[in-house]
C-alpha positions in Angstrom: -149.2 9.5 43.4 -151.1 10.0 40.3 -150.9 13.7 38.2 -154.1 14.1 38.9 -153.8 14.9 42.6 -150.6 17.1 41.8 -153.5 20.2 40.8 -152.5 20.6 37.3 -154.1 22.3 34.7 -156.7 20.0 33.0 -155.2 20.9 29.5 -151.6 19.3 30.8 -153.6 16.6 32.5 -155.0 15.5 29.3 -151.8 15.7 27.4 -150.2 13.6 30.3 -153.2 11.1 29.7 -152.7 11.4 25.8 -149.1 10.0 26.7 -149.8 7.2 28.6 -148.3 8.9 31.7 -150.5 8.6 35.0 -148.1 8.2 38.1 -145.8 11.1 38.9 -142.1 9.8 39.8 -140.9 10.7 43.0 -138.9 13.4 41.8 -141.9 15.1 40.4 -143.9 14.5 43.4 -141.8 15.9 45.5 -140.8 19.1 43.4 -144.1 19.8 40.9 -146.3 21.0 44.5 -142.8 23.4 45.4 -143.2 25.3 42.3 -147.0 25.3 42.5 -146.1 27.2 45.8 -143.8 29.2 43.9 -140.8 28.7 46.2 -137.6 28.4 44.9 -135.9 24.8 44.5 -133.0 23.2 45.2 -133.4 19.4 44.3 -130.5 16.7 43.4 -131.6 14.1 41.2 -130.0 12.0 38.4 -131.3 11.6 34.7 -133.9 9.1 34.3 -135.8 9.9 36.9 -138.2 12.3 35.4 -136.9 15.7 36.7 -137.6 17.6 33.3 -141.5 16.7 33.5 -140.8 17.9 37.6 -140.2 21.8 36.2 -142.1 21.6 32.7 -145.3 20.7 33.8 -145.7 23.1 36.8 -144.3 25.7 34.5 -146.5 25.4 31.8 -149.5 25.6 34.4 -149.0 28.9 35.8 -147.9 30.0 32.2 -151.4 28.5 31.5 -153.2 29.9 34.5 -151.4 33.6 34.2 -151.9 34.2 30.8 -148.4 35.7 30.5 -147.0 37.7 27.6 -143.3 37.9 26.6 -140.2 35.7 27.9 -142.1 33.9 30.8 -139.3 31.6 31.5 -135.5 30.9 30.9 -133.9 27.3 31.2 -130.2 27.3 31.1 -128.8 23.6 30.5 -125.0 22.7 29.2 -125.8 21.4 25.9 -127.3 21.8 22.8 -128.9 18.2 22.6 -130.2 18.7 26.3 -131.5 22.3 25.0 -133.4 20.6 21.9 -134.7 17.8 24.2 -136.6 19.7 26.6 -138.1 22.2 23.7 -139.2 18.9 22.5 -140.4 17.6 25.4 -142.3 21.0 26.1 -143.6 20.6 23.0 -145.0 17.5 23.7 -146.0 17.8 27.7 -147.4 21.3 26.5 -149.8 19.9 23.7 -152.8 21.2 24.5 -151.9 24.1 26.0 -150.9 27.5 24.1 -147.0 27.6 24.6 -144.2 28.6 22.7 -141.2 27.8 23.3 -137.3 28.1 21.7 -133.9 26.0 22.1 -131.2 28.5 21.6 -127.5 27.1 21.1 -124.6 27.5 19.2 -123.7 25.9 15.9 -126.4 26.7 13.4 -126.5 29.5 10.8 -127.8 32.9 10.1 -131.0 32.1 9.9 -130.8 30.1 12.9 -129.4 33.0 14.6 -132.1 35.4 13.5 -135.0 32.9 15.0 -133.4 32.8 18.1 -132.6 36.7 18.5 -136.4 36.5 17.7 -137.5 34.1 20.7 -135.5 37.0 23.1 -136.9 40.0 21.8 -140.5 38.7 20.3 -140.8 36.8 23.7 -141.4 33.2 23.5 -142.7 31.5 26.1 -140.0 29.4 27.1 -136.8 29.6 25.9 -133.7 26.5 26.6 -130.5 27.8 26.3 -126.7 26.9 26.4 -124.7 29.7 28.7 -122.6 30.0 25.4 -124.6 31.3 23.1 -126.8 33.1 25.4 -123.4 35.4 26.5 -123.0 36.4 22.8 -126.2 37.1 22.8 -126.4 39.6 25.4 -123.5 40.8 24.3 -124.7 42.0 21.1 -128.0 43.0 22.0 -130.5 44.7 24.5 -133.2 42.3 25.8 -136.1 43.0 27.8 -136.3 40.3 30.5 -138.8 42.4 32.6 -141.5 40.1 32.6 -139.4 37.0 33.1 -140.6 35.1 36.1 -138.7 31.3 36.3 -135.2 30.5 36.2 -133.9 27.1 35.7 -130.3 25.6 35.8 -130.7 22.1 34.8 -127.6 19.6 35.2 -125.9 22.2 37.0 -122.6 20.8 38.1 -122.1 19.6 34.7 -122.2 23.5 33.6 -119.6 23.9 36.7 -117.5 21.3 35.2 -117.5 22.8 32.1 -116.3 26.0 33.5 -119.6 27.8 33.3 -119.9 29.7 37.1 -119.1 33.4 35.5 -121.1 33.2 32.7 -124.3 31.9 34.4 -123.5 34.7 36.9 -123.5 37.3 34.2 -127.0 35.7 33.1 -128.6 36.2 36.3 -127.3 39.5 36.3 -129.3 40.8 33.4 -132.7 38.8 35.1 -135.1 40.4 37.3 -133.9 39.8 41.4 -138.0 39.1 41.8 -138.3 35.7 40.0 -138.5 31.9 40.9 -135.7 30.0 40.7 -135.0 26.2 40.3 -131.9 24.2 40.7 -131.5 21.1 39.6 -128.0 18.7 40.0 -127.5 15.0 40.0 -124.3 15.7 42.3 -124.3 17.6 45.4 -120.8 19.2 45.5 -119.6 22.0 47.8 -119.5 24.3 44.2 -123.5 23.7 44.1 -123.8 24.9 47.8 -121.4 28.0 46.9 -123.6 28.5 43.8 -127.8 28.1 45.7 -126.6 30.3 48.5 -125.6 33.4 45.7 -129.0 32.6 43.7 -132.0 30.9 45.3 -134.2 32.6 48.2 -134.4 30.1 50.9 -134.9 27.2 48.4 -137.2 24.1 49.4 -134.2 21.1 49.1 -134.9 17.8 47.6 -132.7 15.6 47.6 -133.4 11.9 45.7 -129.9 11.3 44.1 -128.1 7.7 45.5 -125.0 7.9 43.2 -126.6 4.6 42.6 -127.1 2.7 39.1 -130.5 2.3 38.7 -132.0 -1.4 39.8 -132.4 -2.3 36.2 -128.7 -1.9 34.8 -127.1 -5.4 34.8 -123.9 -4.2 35.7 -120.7 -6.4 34.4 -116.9 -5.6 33.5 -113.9 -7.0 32.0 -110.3 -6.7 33.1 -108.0 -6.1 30.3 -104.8 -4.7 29.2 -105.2 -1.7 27.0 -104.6 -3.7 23.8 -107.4 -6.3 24.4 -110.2 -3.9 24.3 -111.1 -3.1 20.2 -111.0 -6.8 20.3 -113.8 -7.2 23.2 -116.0 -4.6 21.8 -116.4 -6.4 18.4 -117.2 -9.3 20.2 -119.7 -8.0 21.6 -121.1 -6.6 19.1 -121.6 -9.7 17.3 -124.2 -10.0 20.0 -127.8 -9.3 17.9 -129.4 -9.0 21.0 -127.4 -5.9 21.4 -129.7 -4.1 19.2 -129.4 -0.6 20.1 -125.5 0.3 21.8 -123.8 3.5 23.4 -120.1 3.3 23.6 -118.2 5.9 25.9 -114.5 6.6 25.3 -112.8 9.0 27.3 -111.5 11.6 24.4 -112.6 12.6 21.1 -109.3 10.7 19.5 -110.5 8.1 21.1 -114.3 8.3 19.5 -112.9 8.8 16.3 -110.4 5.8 16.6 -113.0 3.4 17.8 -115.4 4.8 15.3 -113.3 4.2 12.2 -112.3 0.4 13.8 -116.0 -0.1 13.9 -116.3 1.3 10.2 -113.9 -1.2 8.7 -115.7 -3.7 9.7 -118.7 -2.6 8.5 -120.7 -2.0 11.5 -123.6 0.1 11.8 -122.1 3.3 13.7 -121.2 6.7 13.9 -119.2 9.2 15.7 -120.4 11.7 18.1 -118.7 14.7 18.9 -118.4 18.6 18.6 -116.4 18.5 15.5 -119.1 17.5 13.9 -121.7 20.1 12.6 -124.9 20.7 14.6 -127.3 19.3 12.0 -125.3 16.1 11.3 -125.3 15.9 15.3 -128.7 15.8 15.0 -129.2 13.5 12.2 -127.3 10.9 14.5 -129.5 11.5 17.7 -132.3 10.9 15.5 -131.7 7.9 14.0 -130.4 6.6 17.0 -133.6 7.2 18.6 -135.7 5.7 15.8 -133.9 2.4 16.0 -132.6 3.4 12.2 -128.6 3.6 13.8 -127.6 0.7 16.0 -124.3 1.9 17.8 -123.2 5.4 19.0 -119.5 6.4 20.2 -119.0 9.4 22.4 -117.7 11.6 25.1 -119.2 12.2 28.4 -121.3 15.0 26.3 -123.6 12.1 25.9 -123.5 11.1 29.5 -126.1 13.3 31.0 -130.0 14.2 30.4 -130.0 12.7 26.7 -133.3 10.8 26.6 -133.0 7.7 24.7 -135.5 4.9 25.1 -134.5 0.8 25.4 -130.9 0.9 25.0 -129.5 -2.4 25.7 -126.1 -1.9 26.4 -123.9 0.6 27.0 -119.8 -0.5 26.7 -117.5 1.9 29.1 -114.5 1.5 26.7 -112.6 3.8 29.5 -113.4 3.3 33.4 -114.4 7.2 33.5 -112.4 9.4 34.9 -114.6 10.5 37.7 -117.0 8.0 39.6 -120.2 9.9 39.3 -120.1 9.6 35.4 -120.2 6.0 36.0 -123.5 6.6 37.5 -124.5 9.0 34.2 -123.0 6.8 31.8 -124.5 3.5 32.8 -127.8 5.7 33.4 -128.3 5.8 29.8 -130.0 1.8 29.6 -132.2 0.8 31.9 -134.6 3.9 32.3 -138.2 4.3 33.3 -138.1 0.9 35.3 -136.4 -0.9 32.3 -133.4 -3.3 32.0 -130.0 -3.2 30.4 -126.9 -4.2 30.7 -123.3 -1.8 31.3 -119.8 -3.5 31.0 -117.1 -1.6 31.8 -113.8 -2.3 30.2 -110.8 -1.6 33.0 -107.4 -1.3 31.8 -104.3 -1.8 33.8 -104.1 2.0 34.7 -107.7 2.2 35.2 -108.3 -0.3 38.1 -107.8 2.2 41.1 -110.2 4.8 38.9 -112.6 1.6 38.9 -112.2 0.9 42.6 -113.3 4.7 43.1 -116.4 3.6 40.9 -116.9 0.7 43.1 -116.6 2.3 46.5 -118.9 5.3 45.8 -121.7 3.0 44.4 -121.2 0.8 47.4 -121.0 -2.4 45.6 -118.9 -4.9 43.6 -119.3 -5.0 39.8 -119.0 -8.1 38.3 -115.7 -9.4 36.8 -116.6 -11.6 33.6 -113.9 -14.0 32.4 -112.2 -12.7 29.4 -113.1 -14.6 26.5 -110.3 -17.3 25.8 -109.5 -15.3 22.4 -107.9 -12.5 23.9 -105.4 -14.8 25.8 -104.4 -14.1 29.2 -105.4 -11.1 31.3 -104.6 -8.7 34.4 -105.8 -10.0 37.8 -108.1 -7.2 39.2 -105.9 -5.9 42.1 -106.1 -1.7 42.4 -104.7 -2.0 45.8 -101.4 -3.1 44.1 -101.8 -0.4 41.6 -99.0 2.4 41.6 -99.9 6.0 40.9 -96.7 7.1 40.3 -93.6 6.4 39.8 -90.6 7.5 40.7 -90.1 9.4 37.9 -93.3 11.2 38.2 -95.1 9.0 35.5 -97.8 7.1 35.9 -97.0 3.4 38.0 -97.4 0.3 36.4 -99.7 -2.7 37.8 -97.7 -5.9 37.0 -100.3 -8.5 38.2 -101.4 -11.3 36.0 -104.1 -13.9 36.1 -100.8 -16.4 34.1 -97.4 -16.1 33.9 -96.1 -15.3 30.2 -92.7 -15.7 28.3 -91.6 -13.1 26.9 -91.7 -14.5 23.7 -95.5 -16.1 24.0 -96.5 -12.0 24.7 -95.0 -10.6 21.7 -96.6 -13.0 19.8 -99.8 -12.7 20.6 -99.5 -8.5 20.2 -98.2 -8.2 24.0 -96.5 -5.1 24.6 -92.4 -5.0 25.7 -90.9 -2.9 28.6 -89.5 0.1 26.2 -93.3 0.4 24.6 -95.4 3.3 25.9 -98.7 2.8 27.4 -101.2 5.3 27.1 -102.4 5.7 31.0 -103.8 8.9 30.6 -107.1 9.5 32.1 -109.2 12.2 31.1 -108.7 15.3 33.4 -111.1 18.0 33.6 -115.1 16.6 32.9 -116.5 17.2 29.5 -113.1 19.4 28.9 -111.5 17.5 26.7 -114.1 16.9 23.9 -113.8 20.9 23.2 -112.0 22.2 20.6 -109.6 24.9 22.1 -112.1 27.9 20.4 -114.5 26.7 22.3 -113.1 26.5 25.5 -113.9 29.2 28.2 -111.8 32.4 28.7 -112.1 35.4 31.0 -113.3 37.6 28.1 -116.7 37.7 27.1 -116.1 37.3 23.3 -117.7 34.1 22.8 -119.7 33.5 19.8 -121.0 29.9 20.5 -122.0 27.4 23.3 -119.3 24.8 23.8 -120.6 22.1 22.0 
């Protein structure tokens, strides 16, 4: 379906042209005519598929069409760089059309603060904020959210993961009960469920979410032993058709170790993560956008809703932790019917967490010979793989693709039976890339968002 039989404003529809854009996604064809109705939503979709556009553009027409005044609408979303990508993308969806709007997040300074407060009390628009910052807010001042007519939770059970339930309750408790609101998940999970039912009014449900790589990600992996990996990732790198690369590691020691690796040798890279300040954060987002930055290392904060065009590969150093971030992390190439390619590195404590991966996607990945450098490798057998061991600690896979000496492996950097292997793997989504500060407690002293 084209936008122009979705009965949009001509002012959007000629910023939509502007762009290039003419065919609504399915995801916006199914939700822009539910908002239109003004009914609330409940639709599960994953990133990529054009659900920001599905709750921008039908906002910005009623905005248009009921010359509001004052806060019109709130978006809540779990990040700051998801916060300043849809004020950007309001900005530009909302280019002909008299709109203001505000990102509000945690991690700038006074000033910073002061322009916010001001998009709260002056009444913007629109205004995208992080549940973190937002809670301080309210908790230092008195706003007037009156006139406040659309809610929207974007990437919903990510803010769940992150531990976010009773502050977006609080939120909704200072918002008016007559309003529209719009939920939007790329998971389904019985927490979702608990949350709809407690804040949306017989919601319209859409549900377009596979827990499916899109067609265009060229899915591959590599079985290794843990010690193999910085190895792999270099040569890969040495790859120039791998022009613009996302590496996910599993914790921010991790990010910084592979970061400095990739520094030495004198790689084009940088570090992402929250101990970095916001506007260096920022600086790195851009650059990587522009094509100026060729490789990024990060958590899963990078995972979901960052819009980043004609990636060509994205390395999963660590099999995530949790099978749907598979699905977000590889989601990052291959978007808006483009092609990419996602190899997955699986270490020998990771191959059940991979076979997880594999069985909710309902297909094999690929197992690529490792390259005859690296020397022998793990056979990929998860059903073999112990979770624990008698001792409580995590089991050992003992399978090989060749027999070694004993000697041969210590030669070649193989580890001994009294090393330690590191076989942690992860825990909590998104938990471990916060600083404890930042992490969420009962109390309602909180003076930024998480990231």
């Amino acid at each position: 379906m084209e936008f122009k039989n979705l009965a949009l404003d001509p002012s959007l529809l000629e910023g939509l042209d502007a762009m290039g854009f003419r065919k609504a996604t399915p995801v916006q064809e199914q939700v822009i005519p539910k908002i239109l109705e003004n009914k609330d939503v409940l639709a599960c979709a994953q990133t990529g598929t054009g659900k920001t556009a599905a709750f921008i553009l039908p906002v910005l027409h009623k905005i248009r069409k009921e010359q509001t005044h004052g806060l019109n609408t709130l978006v809540i979303v779990p990040t700051r760089e998801l916060a300043q990508q849809i004020d950007q993308q309001i900005e530009g969806l909302g280019y002909f059309v008299s709109v203001s709007s505000m990102a509000v997040f945690g991690g700038g300074d006074g000033v910073t603060w002061e322009a916010q407060k001001r998009s709260l009390t002056k009444g913007a628009d629109i205004v995208v904020a992080t549940p973190g910052r937002l809670i301080a807010m309210l908790s230092m001042e008195t706003y007037d959210f009156t006139g406040l007519k659309h809610l929207v939770l974007d990437e919903a059970d990510r803010m769940l993961d992150m531990g976010f339930f009773e502050d977006i309750m609080r939120i909704i408790s200072y918002l008016p009960k007559q309003r529209q609101t719009l939920l939007f998940s790329a998971t389904m999970p019985p927490k979702i469920e608990t949350l709809a039912n407690r804040i949306l009014h017989k919601p319209e449900k859409i549900n377009l979410s596979l827990s499916k790589p899109a067609e265009g990600v060229r899915q591959q992996a590599y079985v290794v032993y843990d010690r193999q990996k910085e190895k792999l990732l270099l040569s890969l790198l040495d790859n120039p058709e791998y022009d613009s690369v996302l590496v996910f590691a599993s914790t921010k020691v991790k990010v910084k170790k592979i970061h400095e690796l990739l520094k030495n040798k004198k790689a084009d890279a940088r570090a992402f993560h929250s101990d970095l300040e916001q506007s260096e954060r920022g600086e790195i987002l851009r650059n990587f956008k522009n094509k100026a930055l060729r490789v990024i290392v990060a958590t899963d904060v990078l995972a979901r809703g960052i819009d980043v065009d004609n990636i060509s590969l994205v390395v999963n150093f660590d099999a995530p932790g949790d099978p749907e971030d598979y699905v977000h992390r590889v989601g990052r190439t291959a978007r808006a019917a483009r092609t990419g390619v996602a190899i997955t590195f699986i270490g020998e404590a990771e191959q059940r967490t991979f076979a997880g991966v594999e069985r909710l996607i309902d297909a094999s990945v690929p197992k690529l010979p490792v390259p005859e450098f690296l020397g022998d490798s793990p056979e990929y057998a998860p059903e073999k793989q112990k979770s624990f061991d008698r001792k409580g600690g995590p089991g050992r896979f003992r399978g090989r693709r060749k027999r070694q000496s004993t000697q041969s492996s210590r030669k070649d950097g193989g580890t001994s039976s009294g090393e330690k292997r590191n076989t942690k793997q992860g825990g909590r989504k998104g938990y471990n890339d916060r600083k404890p500060s930042d992490r969420p407690r009962k109390n309602n002293n909180r003076g930024k968002d998480s990231r």
